[in-house]
C-alpha positions in Angstrom: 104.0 194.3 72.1 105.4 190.8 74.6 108.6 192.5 74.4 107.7 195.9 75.7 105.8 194.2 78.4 109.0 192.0 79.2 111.4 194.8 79.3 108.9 196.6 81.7 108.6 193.2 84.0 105.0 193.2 83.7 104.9 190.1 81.6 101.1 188.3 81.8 100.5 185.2 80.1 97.2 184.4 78.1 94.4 183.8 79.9 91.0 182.3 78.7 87.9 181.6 81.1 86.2 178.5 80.2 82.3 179.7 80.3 79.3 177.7 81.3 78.1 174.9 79.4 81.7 175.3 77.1 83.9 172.0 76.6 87.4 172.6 77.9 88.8 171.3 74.1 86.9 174.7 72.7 88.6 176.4 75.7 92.6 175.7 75.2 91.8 175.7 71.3 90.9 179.5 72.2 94.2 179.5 75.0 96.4 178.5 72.0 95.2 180.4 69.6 95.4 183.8 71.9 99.2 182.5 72.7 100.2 182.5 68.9 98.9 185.6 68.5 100.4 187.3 71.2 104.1 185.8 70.6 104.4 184.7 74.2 106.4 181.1 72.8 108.9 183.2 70.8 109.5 185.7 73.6 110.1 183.1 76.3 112.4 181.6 73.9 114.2 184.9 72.7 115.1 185.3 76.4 115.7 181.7 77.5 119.4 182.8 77.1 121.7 185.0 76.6 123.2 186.7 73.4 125.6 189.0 73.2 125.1 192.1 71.4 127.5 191.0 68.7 125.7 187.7 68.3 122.5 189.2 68.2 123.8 191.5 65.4 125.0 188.4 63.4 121.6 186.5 64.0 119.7 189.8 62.7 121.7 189.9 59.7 121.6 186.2 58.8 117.7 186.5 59.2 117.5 189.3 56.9 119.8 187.5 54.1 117.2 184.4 54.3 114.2 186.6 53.8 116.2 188.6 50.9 117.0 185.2 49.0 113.1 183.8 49.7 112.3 187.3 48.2 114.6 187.1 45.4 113.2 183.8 44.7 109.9 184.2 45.2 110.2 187.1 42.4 111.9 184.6 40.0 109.1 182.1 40.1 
């Protein structure tokens, strides 16, 4: 979803209008919660730098060991 938007350039950040009458806490409780659900944290972090392609491969792998052993373990429980 972010990412396609990224690679395209066309990258928009959240945006929540604050509506008559509304306090401004309700208003960036709804900002946050429409920036978690979108990803926008982790993309701007996935791109803060660079990695190369072989690097990225080792990260990938790596992630999908941890979820393997918390799956593993989670079945052992």
């Amino acid at each position: 979803m972010a990412c396609e938007a990224w690679e395209r350039g066309v990258f928009t950040l959240a945006e929540v209008r604050l509506q008559e009458g509304e306090p401004l806490e309700n208003a960036l409780r709804r900002f946050k919660r429409k920036v978690q659900q979108e990803d926008i944290i982790k993309e701007v972090k996935r791109h803060s730098f660079y990695l190369k392609p072989g690097e990225k491969k080792r990260v990938k792998e790596a992630l999908a060991r941890k979820r393997n052993r918390k799956k593993v373990r989670k079945e052992q429980d």
